[in-house]
N, C-alpha and C positions, 0 to 999 in steps of 0.2 A: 676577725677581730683579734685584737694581741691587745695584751694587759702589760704594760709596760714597769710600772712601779715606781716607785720614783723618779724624778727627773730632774737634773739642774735645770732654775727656773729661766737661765741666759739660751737653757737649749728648746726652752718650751716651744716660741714660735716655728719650729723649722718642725715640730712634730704635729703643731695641731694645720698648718698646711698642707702637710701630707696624709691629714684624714679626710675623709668626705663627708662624716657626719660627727658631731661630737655632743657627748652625754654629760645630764645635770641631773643623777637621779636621786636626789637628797629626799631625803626621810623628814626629817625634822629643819628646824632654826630659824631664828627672824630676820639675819641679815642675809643678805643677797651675798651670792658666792663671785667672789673679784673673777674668777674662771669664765664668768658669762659674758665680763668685758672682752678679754681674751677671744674668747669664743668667735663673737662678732666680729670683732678686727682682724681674724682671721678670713673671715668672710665663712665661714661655714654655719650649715644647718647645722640645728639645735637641736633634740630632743629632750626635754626633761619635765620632771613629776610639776603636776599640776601643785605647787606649795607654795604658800607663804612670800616665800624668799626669794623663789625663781619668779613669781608672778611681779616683783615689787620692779623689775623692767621687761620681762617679754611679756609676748602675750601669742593669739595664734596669728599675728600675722609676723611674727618672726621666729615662730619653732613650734616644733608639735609639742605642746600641755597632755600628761598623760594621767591617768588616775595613778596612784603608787602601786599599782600591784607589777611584776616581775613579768608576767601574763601583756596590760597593756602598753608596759612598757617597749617591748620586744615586737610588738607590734607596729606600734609606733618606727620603730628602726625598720621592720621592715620595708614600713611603705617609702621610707624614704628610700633604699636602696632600689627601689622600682620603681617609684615616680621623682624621674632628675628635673623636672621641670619645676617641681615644687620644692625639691632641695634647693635650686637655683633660686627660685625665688625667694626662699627663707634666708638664704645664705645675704643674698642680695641686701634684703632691705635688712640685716642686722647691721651688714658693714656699713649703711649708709646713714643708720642711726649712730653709730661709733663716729663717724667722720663728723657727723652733725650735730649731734648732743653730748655726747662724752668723749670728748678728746681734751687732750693735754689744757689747750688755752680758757675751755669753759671749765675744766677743775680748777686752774688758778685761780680765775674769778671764783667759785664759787668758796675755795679756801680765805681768797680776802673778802669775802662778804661774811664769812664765819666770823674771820678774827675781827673783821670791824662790828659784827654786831657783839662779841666777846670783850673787847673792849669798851663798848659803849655801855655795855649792862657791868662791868665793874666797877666804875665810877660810882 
């Protein structure tokens, strides 16, 4: 494992493809972390804290949900690095919900379905 630290965000994909599993282990907050789009469209497994915010799009059929502790966390990563069959398959069906449901052409729709309902409630 390497901790890398910051990273320009133009270099990001070229690093989370060369990982084989990638971590979401937030503590806290109610929005979903833009990292977990990332994540998926990289195609890789998931692991992250059973919260809020990571549950508000995975679930376990696209990453391991862990309790918050450090303990099942680490756990969690293990198994992924021992069972690649189930990495693949997490990996798999993130990217294919990425291609499916969050990709570029359903955010447009869904930003002109904001602004049109934005505009129809300020009238």
């Amino acid at each position: 494992m390497t901790f890398l630290g910051r990273i320009d965000p133009h270099e990001t994909p070229h690093y989370l493809a060369a990982s084989d599993i990638l971590l979401s282990p937030r503590g806290a907050g109610a929005t979903t972390p833009i990292k977990i789009f990332d994540y998926m469209k990289a195609g890789r497994a998931i692991v992250a804290t059973n919260q809020v915010s990571n549950r508000t799009i995975l679930d376990e059929s696209l990453s391991l949900l862990t309790p918050q502790t450090p303990g099942h966390f680490a756990e969690a990563i293990l198994r992924l690095m021992h069972e690649p069959k189930l990495r693949d398959r997490l990996a798999t069906a993130g990217r294919k919900l990425v291609e499916e449901r969050y990709n570029y052409e359903c955010f447009k729709g869904w930003m002109k379905a904001g602004y049109n309902v934005m505009h129809c409630s300020s009238r």
